[in-house]
VEXFI-725380 format. One record per residue (C-alpha): residue number from 1; x, y, z. Coordinates in pm, whole numbers, plus 50000, padded with zeros to 5 digits. Each point is the difference from the previous one (the first is absolute). Layout:
+-----+-------+-------+-------+
! seq !    px !    py !    pz !
+-----+-------+-------+-------+
! NUM !     X !     Y !     Z !
...
+-----+-------+-------+-------+
***
This chain:
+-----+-------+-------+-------+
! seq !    px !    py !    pz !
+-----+-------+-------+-------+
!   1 ! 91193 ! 94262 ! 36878 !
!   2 ! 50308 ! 49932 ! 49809 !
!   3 ! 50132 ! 50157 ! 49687 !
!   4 ! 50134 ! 49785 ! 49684 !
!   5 ! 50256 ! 49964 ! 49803 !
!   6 ! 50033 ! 50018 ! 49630 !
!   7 ! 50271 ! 49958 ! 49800 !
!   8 ! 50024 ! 50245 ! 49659 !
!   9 ! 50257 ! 49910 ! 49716 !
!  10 ! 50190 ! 50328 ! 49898 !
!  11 ! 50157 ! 50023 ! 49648 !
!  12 ! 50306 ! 50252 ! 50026 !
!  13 ! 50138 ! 50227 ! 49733 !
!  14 ! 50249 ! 50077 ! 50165 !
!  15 ! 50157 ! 49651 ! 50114 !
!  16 ! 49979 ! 49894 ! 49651 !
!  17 ! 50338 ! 49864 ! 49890 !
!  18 ! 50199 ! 50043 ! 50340 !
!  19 ! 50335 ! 49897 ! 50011 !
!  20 ! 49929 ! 49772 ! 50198 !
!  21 ! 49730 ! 49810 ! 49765 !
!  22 ! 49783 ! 49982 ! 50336 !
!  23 ! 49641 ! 49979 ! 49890 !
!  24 ! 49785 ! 50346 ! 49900 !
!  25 ! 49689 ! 49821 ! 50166 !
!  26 ! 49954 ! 50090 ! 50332 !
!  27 ! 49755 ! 49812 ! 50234 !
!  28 ! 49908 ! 50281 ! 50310 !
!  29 ! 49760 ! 49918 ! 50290 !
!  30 ! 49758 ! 50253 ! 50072 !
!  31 ! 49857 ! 50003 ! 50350 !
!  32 ! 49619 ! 50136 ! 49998 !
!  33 ! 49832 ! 50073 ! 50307 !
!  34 ! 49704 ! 49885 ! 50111 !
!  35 ! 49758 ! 50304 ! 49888 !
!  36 ! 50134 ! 50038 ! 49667 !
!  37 ! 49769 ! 49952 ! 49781 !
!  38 ! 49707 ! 50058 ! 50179 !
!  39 ! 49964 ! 50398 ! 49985 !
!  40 ! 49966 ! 50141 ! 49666 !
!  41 ! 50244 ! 50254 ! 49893 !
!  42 ! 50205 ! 49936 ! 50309 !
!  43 ! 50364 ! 50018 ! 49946 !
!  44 ! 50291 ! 49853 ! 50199 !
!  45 ! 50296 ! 50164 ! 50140 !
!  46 ! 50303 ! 49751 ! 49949 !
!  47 ! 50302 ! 49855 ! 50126 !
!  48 ! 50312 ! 49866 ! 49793 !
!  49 ! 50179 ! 49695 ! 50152 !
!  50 ! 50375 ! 49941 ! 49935 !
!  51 ! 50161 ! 49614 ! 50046 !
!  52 ! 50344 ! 49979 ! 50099 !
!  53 ! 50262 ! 49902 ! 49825 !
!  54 ! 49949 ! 49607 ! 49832 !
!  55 ! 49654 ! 50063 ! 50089 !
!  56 ! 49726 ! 50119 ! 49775 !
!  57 ! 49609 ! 50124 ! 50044 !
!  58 ! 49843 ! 49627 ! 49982 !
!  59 ! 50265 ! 49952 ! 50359 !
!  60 ! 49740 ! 50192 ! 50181 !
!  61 ! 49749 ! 49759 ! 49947 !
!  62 ! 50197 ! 49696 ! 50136 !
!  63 ! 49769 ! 49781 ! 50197 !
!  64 ! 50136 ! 49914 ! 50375 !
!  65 ! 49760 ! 49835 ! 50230 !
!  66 ! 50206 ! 50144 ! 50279 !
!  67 ! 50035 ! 50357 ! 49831 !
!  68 ! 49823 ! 50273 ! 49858 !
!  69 ! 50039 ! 50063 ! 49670 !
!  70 ! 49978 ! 50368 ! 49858 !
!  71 ! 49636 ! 50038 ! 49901 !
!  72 ! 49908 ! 49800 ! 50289 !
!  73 ! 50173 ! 50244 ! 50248 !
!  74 ! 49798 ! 50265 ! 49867 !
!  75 ! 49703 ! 49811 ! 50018 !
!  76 ! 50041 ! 50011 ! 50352 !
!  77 ! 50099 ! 50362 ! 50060 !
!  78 ! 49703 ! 50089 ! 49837 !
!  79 ! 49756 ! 49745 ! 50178 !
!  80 ! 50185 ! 50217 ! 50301 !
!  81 ! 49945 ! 50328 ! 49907 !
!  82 ! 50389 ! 50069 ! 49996 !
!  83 ! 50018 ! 50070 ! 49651 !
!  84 ! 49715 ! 50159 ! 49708 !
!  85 ! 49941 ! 49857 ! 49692 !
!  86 ! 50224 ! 49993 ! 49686 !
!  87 ! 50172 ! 49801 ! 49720 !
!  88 ! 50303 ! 49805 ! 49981 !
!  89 ! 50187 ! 49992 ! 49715 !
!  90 ! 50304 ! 49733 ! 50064 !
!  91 ! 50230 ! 50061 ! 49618 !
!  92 ! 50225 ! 49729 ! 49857 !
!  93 ! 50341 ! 50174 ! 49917 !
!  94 ! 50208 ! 49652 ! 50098 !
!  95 ! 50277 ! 49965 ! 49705 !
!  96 ! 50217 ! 49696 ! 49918 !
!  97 ! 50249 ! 50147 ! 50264 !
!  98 ! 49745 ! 50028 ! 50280 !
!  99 ! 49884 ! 50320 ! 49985 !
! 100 ! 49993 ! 50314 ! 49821 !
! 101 ! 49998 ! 50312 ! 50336 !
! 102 ! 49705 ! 50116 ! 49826 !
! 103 ! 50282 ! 50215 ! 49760 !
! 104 ! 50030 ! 50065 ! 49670 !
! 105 ! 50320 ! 49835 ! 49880 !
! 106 ! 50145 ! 49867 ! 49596 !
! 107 ! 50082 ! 49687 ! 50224 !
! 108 ! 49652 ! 49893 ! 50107 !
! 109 ! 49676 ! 50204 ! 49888 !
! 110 ! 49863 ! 50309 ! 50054 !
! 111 ! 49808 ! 49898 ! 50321 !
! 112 ! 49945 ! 50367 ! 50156 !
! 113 ! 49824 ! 50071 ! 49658 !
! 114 ! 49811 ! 49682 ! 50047 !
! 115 ! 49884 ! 50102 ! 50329 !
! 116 ! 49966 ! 50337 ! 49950 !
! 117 ! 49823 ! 50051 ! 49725 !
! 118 ! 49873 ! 49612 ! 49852 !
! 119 ! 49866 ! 49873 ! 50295 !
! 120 ! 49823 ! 50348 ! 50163 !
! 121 ! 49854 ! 50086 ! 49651 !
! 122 ! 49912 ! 49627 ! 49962 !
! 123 ! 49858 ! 49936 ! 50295 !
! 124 ! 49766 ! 50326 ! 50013 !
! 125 ! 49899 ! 49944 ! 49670 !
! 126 ! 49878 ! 49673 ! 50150 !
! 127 ! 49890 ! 50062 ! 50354 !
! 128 ! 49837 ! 50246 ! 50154 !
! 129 ! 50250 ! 50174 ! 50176 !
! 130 ! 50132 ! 50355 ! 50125 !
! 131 ! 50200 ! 50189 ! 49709 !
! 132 ! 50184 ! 50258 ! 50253 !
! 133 ! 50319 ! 49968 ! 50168 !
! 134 ! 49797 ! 50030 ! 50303 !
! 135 ! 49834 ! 49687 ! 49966 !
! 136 ! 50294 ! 49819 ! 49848 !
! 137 ! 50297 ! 49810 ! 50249 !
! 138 ! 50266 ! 49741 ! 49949 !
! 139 ! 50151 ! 49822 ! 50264 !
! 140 ! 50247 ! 49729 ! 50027 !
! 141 ! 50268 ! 49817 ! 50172 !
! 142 ! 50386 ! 49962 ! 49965 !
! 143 ! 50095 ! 50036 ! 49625 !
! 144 ! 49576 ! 50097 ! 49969 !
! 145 ! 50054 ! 50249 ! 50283 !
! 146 ! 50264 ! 50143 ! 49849 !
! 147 ! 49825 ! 49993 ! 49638 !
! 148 ! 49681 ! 50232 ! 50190 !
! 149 ! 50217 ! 50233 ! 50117 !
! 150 ! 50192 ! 50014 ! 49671 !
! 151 ! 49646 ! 50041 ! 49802 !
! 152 ! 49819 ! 50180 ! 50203 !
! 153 ! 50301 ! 50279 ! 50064 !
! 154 ! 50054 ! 50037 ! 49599 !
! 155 ! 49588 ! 49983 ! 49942 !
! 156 ! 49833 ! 50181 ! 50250 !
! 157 ! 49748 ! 50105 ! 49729 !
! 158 ! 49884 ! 49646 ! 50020 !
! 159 ! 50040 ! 49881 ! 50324 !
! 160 ! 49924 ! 50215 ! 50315 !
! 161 ! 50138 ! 49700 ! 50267 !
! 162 ! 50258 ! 49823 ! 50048 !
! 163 ! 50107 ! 49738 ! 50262 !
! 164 ! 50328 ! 49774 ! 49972 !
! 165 ! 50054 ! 49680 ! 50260 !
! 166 ! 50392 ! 49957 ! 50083 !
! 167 ! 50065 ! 50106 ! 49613 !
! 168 ! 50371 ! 50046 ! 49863 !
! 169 ! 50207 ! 50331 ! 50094 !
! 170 ! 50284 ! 50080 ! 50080 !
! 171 ! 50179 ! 49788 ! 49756 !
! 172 ! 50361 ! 50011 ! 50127 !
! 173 ! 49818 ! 49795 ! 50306 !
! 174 ! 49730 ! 49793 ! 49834 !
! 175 ! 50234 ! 49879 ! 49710 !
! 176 ! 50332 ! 50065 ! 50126 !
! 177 ! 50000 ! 49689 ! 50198 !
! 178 ! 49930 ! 49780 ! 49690 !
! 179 ! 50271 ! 50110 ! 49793 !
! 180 ! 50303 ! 49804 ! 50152 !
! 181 ! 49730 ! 49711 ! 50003 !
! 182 ! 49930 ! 50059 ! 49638 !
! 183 ! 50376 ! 49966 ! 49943 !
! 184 ! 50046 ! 49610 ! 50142 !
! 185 ! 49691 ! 49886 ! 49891 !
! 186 ! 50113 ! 50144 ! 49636 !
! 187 ! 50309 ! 49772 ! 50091 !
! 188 ! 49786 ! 49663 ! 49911 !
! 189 ! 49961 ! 50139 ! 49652 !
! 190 ! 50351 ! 50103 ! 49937 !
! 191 ! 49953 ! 50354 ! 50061 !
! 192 ! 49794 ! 50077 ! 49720 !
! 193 ! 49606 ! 50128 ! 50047 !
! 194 ! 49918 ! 49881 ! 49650 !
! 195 ! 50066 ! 49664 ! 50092 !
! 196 ! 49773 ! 50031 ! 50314 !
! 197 ! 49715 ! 50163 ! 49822 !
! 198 ! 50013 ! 49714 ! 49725 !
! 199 ! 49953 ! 49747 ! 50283 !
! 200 ! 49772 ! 50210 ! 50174 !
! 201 ! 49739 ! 50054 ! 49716 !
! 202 ! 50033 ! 49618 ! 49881 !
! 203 ! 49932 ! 49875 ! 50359 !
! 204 ! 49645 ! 49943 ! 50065 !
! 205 ! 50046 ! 49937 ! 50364 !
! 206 ! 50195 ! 50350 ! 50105 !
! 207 ! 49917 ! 49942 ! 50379 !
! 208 ! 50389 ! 49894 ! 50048 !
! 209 ! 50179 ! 50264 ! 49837 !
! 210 ! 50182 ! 50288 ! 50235 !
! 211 ! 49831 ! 50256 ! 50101 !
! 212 ! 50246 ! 50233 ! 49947 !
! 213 ! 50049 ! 49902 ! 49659 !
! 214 ! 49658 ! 50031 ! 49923 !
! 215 ! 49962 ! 50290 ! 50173 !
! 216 ! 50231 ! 50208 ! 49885 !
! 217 ! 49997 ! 49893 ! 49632 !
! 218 ! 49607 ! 50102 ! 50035 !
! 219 ! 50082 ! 50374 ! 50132 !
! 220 ! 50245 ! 50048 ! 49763 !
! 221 ! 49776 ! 49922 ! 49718 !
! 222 ! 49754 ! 50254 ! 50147 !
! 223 ! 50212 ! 50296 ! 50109 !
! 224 ! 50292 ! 49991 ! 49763 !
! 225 ! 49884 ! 49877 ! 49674 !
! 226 ! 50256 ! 50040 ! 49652 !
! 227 ! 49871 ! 49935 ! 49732 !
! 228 ! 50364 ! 49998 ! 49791 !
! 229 ! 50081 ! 49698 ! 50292 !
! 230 ! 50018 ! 49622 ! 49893 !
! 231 ! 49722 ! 49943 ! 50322 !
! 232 ! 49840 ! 50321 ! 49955 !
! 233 ! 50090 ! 50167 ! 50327 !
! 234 ! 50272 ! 50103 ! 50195 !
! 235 ! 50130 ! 49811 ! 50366 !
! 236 ! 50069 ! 50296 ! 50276 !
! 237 ! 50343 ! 49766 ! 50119 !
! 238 ! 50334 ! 49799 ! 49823 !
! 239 ! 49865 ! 49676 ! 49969 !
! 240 ! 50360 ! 49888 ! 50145 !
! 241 ! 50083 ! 50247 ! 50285 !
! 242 ! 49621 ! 50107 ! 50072 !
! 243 ! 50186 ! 50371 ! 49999 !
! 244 ! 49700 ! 50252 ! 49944 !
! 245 ! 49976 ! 50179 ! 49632 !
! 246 ! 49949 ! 50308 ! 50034 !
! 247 ! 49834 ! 50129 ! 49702 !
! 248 ! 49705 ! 49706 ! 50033 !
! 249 ! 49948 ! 50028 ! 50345 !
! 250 ! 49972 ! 50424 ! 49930 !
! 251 ! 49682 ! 49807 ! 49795 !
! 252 ! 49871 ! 49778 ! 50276 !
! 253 ! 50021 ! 50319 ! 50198 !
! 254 ! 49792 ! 50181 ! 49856 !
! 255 ! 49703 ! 49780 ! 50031 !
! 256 ! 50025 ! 49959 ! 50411 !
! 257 ! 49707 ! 50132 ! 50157 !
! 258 ! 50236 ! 50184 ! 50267 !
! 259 ! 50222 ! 50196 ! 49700 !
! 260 ! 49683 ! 50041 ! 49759 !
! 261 ! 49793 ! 50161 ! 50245 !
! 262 ! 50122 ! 50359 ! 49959 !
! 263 ! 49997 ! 49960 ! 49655 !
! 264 ! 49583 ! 49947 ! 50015 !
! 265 ! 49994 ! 50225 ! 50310 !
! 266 ! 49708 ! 50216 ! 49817 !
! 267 ! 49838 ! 49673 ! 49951 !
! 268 ! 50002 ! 49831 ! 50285 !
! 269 ! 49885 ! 50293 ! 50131 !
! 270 ! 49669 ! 49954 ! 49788 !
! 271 ! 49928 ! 49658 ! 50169 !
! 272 ! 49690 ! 49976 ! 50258 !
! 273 ! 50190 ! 49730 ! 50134 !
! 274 ! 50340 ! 49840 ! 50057 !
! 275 ! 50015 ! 49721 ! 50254 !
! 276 ! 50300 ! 49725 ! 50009 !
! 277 ! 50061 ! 49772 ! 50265 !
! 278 ! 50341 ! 49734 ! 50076 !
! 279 ! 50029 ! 49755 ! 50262 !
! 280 ! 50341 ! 50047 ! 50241 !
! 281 ! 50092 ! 49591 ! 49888 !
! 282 ! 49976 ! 50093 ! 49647 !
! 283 ! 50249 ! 49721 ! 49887 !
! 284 ! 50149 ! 50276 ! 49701 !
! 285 ! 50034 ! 50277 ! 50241 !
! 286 ! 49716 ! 50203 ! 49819 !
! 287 ! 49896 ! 50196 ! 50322 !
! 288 ! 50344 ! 50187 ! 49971 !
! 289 ! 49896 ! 50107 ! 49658 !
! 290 ! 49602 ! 50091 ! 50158 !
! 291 ! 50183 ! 50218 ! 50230 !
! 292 ! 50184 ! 50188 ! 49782 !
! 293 ! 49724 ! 50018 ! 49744 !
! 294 ! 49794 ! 50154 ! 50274 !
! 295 ! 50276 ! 50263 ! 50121 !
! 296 ! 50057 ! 50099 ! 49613 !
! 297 ! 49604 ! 50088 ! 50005 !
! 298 ! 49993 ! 50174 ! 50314 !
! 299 ! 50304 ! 50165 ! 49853 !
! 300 ! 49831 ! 50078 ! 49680 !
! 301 ! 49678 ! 50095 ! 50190 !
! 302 ! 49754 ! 49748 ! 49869 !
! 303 ! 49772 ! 49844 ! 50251 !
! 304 ! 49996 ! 49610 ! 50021 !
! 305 ! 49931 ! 49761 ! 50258 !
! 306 ! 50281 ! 49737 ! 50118 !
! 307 ! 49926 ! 49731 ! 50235 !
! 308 ! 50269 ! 49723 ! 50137 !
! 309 ! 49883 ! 49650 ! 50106 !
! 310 ! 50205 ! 49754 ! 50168 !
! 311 ! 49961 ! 49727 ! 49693 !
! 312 ! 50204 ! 49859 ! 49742 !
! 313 ! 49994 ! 50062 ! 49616 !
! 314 ! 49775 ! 49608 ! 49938 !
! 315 ! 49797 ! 50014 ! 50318 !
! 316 ! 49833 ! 50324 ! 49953 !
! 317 ! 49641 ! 49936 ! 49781 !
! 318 ! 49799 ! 50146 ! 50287 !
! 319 ! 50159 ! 50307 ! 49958 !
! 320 ! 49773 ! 50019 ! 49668 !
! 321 ! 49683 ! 50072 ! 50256 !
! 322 ! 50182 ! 50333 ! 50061 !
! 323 ! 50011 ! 50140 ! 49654 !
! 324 ! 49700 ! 49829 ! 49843 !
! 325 ! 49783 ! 50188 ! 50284 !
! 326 ! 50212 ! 50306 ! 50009 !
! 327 ! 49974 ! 50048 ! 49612 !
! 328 ! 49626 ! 49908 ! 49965 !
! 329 ! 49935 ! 50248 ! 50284 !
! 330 ! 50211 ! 50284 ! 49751 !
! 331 ! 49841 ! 49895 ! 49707 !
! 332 ! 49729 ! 50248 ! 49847 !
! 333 ! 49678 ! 49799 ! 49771 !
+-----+-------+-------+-------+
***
């Protein structure tokens, strides 16, 4: 037996009239399992899916004759009795700049209020599902990785799991590397990011644009928005010398999962469980940042569980059997 898909349309209140002007409607897959429905009065424990960054919740429904989707793969660790039975909730936070960390931010939405408390309110208004922590996880990979462990660290009240795939940490690492990148590339358009973001948002084919450029423009938007600036956020370097500003990067700082964690010690100590993951090729050097997130918890006391693997950061999907059986296993009904 398989489970099915549906796809539920999700009017936010809280993305109305972003800065961004990125649409309020919200399509979100829902994965249902393949009881659901069939026991009156039953209700679901459920599991929160973060995309990565330029990726969005409709990505983990790509169909690949030569790979395994996402509800597909947990069709079969159910048919094998690896994982139990719950939800999947995959959310649409992508923004006009590729993504949105799953933050709240002037510069692109408030997309941890959309999560938090839109699409778990919505959703169990809707579906018969669990309404504790307990029953309640998000997982996710890269920028959605680091999004669940952002969440689920401020709201432990509403989730009770969290598990993170290679997500961003350690940011000196992770984005360090792309700022003297950021720098040339700005070089095609004269120096100036306004310039790139007008050609940016007008192309409709943004496959060829730097990475770096993108990349970094994206972040800034998310963890150093300014609402007094001409873009509406703050860059962390000199756009000429890529020399490091102190006060902004204080701001990006702040929101690294390695430097936040003793600030939600109490809370990540109310968490049933904390599992993250990062291959030893991860091409941005993110298993660095795993390892020190996972010394600042043992430092700090809170139990976790940190595995390496000996993949990369784009050739990792079957690491998703881990978590996906690990969390349904946690999950209470």
């Amino acid at each position: 037996m398989r489970g099915r898909v549906q796809i539920e349309s999700v009017g936010s209140v809280v993305l109305k009239e972003n800065a961004l002007r990125d649409p309020r409607l919200r399509h979100v897959p829902v994965y249902l399992p393949p009881s659901y429905g069939t026991v009156r009065g039953r209700r679901y424990p459920v599991i929160y899916c973060l995309a990565g960054f330029t990726s969005t919740g409709r990505s983990f429904l790509n169909f690949n004759p030569w790979r395994e989707n996402l509800p597909e793969r947990f069709d079969r660790l159910l048919a094998a009795g690896r994982a139990r039975e719950a939800v999947l909730v995959m959310p649409d936070c992508f923004t006009a700049l590729g993504g949105s960390q799953y933050l709240n931010s002037s510069a692109t939405g408030r997309y941890e209020d959309h999560v938090v408390h839109e699409l778990v309110a919505f959703f169990e208004d809707k579906l018969s599902l669990s309404r504790r922590p307990a029953g309640r996880a998000i997982v996710g990979k890269s920028s959605g990785g680091y999004g669940a462990l952002m969440l689920a660290m401020k709201h432990p009240d509403v989730f009770g799991h969290a598990a993170s795939h290679s997500g961003d940490m350690f940011f000196e690492v992770c984005y360090g590397g792309d700022i003297p990148k950021f720098v040339t590339a700005l070089g095609k358009y004269s120096g100036s990011v306004d310039r790139f973001l007008k050609a940016f948002l007008a192309a409709r084919d943004k496959e060829g644009f730097d990475h770096a450029l993108v990349n970094l423009t994206a972040m800034s938007a998310c963890y150093s928005p300014n609402p007094k600036s001409r873009r509406g956020f703050d860059l962390p370097c000199d756009c000429r010398t890529g020399e490091i500003v102190p006060e902004v990067w204080a701001r990006w700082k702040a929101l690294d999962p390695v430097c936040a964690a003793a600030r939600f010690r109490a809370n990540l100590k109310k968490l049933k469980t904390i599992f993250f993951d990062c291959g030893t090729r991860d091409e941005f050097h993110l298993h660095l940042g795993a390892r020190k997130f996972a010394q600042a918890l043992k430092n700090l006391g809170v139990r976790h569980d940190y595995e390496e693997h000996g993949l990369g950061h784009f050739d990792m999907a079957e690491r998703w059997d881990r978590s996906l059986a690990l969390l349904s296993r946690q999950l209470k009904a």
